[in-house]
C-alpha positions in Angstrom: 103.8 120.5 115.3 101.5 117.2 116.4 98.9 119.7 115.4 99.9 120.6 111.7 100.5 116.5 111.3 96.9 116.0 112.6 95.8 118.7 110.2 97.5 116.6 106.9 96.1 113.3 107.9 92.9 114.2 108.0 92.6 115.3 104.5 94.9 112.3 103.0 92.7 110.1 105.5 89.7 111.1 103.9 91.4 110.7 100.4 92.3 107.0 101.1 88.9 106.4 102.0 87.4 107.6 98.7 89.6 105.8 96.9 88.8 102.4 99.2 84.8 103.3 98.1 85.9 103.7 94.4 88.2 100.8 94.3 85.3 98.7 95.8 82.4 100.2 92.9 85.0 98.9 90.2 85.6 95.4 92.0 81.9 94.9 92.0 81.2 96.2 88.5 84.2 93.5 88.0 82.0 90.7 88.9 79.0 91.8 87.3 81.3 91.4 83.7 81.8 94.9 83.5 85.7 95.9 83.2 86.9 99.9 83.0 89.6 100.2 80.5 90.5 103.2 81.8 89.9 105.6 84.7 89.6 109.4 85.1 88.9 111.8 87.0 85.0 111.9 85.9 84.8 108.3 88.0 83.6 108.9 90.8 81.9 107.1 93.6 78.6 108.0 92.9 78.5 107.5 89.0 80.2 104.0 89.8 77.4 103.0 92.2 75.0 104.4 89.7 76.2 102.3 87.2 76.2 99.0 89.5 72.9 99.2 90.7 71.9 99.9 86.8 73.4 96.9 85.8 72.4 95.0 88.6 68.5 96.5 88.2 68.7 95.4 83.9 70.1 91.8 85.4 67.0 91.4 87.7 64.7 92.1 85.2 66.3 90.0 82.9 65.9 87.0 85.2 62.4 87.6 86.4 61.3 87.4 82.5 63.5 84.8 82.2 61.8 82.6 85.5 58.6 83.5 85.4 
């Protein structure tokens, strides 16, 4: 039995961990002023980090033109 329970948690560990990774993409894109209205299944973790570091990329070069 201990087995089959160590079986389950792994997956639902792993779950919880993805969502953790997604749930910290969406607070970040949070701060940059960027809010999701709603969420499905095409977020991911990946296109949310994509579309951090794109925002954070256009911010950069908005500054250096800005300060330089």
């Amino acid at each position: 039995m201990a087995v089959s329970s160590l079986v389950l948690a792994v997956p639902e560990q792993e779950f919880h961990q993805e969502m953790n990774k997604i749930n910290n993409w969406l607070v970040e894109l949070r701060s940059l002023g960027v809010d999701a209205k709603s969420r499905n299944d095409l977020n991911n973790e990946k296109e949310l980090q994509d579309a951090t570091d794109n925002i954070k990329r256009s911010l950069y070069e908005e500054y250096k033109k800005a300060y330089a």
